[in-house]
Structure formats: C-alpha cells, structure tokens
C-alpha positions, 0 to 999 in steps of 0.5 A: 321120913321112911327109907326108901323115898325117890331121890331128887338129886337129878332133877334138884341138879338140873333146877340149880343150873337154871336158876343159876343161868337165870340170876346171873343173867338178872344182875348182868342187866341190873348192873349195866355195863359189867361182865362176868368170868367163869371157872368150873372146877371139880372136888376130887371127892366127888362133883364140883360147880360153876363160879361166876363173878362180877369184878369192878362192874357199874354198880357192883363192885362185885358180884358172885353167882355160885353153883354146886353139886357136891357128894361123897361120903359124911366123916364123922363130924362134917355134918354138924353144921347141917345140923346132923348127928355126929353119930352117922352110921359108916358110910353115910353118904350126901348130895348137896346142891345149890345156888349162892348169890351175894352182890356187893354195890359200888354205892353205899346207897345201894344195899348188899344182898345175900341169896342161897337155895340149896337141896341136901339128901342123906344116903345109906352106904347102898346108896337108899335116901334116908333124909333130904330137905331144902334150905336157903333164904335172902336178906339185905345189908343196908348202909343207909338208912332207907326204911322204905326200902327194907319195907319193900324186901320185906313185902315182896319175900312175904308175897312169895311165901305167902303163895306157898304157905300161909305160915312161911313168912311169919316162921322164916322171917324171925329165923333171919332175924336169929340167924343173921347176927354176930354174937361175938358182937354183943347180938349185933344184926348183920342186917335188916334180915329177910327170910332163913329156913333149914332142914324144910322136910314135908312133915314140918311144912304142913304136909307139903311135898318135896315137889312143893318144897322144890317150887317154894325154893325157885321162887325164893331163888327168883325173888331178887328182880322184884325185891332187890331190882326196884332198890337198885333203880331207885338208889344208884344215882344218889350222890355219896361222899367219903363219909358214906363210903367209909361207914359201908366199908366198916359194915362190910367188916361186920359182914365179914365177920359173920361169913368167917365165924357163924354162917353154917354155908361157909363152915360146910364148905371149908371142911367137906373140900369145897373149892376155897374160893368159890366158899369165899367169893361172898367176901367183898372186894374192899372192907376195913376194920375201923373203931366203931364210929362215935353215932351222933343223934340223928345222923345217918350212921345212928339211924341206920343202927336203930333200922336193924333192929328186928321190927315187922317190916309188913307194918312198921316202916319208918317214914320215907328218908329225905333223900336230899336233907339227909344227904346234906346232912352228912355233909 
C-alpha cells in the first residue's frame, strides 16, 4: 500500500452506527421482553462511543452492543496488539472504528456469542493514510453439547464468506480455531470457534477493494439473525437444572479468562484510554472459578469437551442430541 490512499474514516464512522442500531435492535426482538440502556462517552484523546447494554433480559442475562470511534496519536508500544511496529515514526497517529457484540443467554441451553468488526487506518503525523485494514469475526461458547448447532453457525458464516471470497471461510475458520484459545490452559478452545480475521488489506485478499473489504465486514456484522437467531428459537425453552447451570457458569470462567489474558481487542482498548467499562462489558454478569468438573463418559459435560475440538463443522457434524434423553440423563 502506497502513501496517499483516500481514507475511509468518515464512511467506515457512519457504516458502524448502522449497523450498530441494526444489531441492537435484532437482540431486542430476539430477547423477547428486555431493554437496553445507554451511555455515550468520550475519550479525552480524541473520539469516544456508544455503550449499550442489556441486564436481566428474558433470555439474556445480558447483552452488550458497543461502538467506537476512537483516534490519536500511536505511543510507542500501544500498537503491538494490532500487530504494528514498535518502531512507528513520531507522531503516528490512528483512527479505529467498530461494533462489539457479545450476548450471554440466561439458559445454559443457549449459546454465548461473540461478534466484532472493526476498521483500523494508520496516518503520518500530516495527517496522510499510510496502512488501514479491517478486522473482526464471530464464534459461538456453546454449554451443551448441540453439534447441530454448531453445524448450522458454521454453514451460515461459510455462506457469507463464500459471497466474498471463495478462500475466506477456509483462511478465516482455522484462524478462530488458533485464536479462540487459553494457552494458559494447556490449548484449551474458548468455543466451537466461527471465523477470525485481522489486518484484511487488499493485497492479502485476492485483489479486493477497501469497498469490497467494507461490504465483506457488514455482512459478518449481520450475520447474527441467521447463524445465531435460529439456535436462540430452537433451544430457550428446554429445561435445565442446577447441574447445567453451574458447568455454563465454570465455562463463563474460561471465557473470562480468555478476554483478560489474550484478546488483542481488550488489550488495545485498557492501554489507548478506552472507557474501562465499555472494554469490559464482554464479561458476563455471574461466572465461577470452580475445580474442574470429574467428565464422566457420556455425560453431557464429556460431550461438550469433545465438541470443541477443531473438526469441519460444513461435514462432521455429530448426529443430532437427543434433547429429551440427554436432559434426563443429567438429571
């Protein structure tokens, strides 16, 4: 990329508030009854954002729907976790933009979800746009073990990338699969993973545009309605007892321990001076740090760990759960 490429920034801005109106509005039908609050704030270095949560909803316990448009001035070091030089010529400067979806469900037969898109430029000190790309992804924290269901994200997120690019899904699938992981756990999946990209430039996407690399990230921004709105439907009504709900609050511990340790989202935000609770808000409401859970053969908890191991999920779904057998046997 040569100095001197227009800058996207005005119309990355205004394609982030739309799509951030767009995905709160899809999880206030998709809950059924809960509302959402609103904070704006402002980062005295420049820009700020819109935070929007969900407490205590029908299905979700929560929900966060954040939006940012940040810039200022590139210290030496912050850039590292976007994968930049340490060695940035004075008075670099940045603009980033971007939604950040994550919904915690209230049943442990529901899946969290993760979602962010985000557009990044990189400006001499005159103010000339020297690098920008896009980045983002979704993937899905499952707390019982429904192949089906991760076979159905899967399929959809392969259909949006494939719309895009034929080599999208196959690059950005074992990117989640890498990514998505606590390595302070010995390798441990977060989840049954979905897609992860970074740094998407033109010249690593076949020849693709900016423009085509901005219409690539609306559609994963909307994927959601499709990939996650038809698990919503088929699981919140199975019944659950307090065995389920202690194993999804242990797996919310993993979560969390993910988000404070590795995601480079979170590390960007607590050391440019993002506001600390708009960083956070993809922490869920309650969560517990017990002993790891004896998995005895068969049970749901021993399923569940075999499901997050990488597979092709467009081929090697398992055969559907007994929902009614299953939930027995956990009884």
């Amino acid at each position: 990329m040569t100095d001197g490429f227009p800058s996207l920034a005005a119309d990355a801005e205004r394609w982030i508030a739309e799509l951030h109106d767009d995905v709160t509005a899809f999880f206030r039908r998709a809950d059924g009854g809960g509302a959402f609050t609103e904070e704006r704030w402002t980062r005295p270095s420049g820009g700020g954002g819109v935070t929007r949560v969900m407490h205590d909803g029908v299905t979700f316990e929560k929900v966060g729907v954040n939006r940012s448009a940040v810039a200022g001035e590139l210290e030496r070091g912050t850039g590292a976790p976007m994968g930049l030089s340490a060695d940035l010529p004075a008075g670099t400067r940045f603009f980033a933009t971007g939604v950040s979806v994550v919904a915690h469900p209230r049943s442990p037969m529901v899946p969290t979800v993760h979602l962010n898109v985000r557009y990044f430029e990189v400006m001499a000190a005159d103010g000339t746009p020297t690098d920008a790309w896009f980045g983002g992804g979704t993937d899905l924290t499952p707390y019982y073990p429904f192949a089906e269901d991760a076979a159905h994200f899967h399929t959809e997120l392969h259909r949006v990338c494939s719309a895009h690019h034929p080599e999208f899904y196959g690059t950005f699938k074992p990117w989640c699969d890498r990514y998505f992981v606590n390595s302070h756990r010995h390798g441990e999946a977060r989840g049954v993973g979905g897609i992860f990209f970074d740094q998407l430039r033109p010249a690593s996407a076949g020849g693709l545009t900016h423009r085509d690399l901005m219409a690539f990230a609306d559609a994963v921004g909307r994927v959601l309605p499709a990939a996650y709105g038809t698990i919503i439907d088929r699981r919140r009504a199975l019944p659950y007892g307090e065995r389920e709900r202690r194993f999804q609050l242990y797996r919310r511990g993993r979560y969390v321990e993910f988000n404070l340790l590795h995601d480079r989202g979170t590390l960007f935000g607590l050391k440019t001076g993002a506001r600390v609770e708009s960083v956070l808000m993809s922490l869920p409401p309650l969560a517990c740090w017990d002993e790891a859970p004896a998995l005895t053969p068969g049970s749901f908890e021993a399923r569940l760990t075999e499901m997050l191991q990488p597979r092709d999920w467009l081929q090697n779904a398992e055969p559907a759960v007994n929902d009614v057998a299953m939930l027995a046997t956990a009884r």
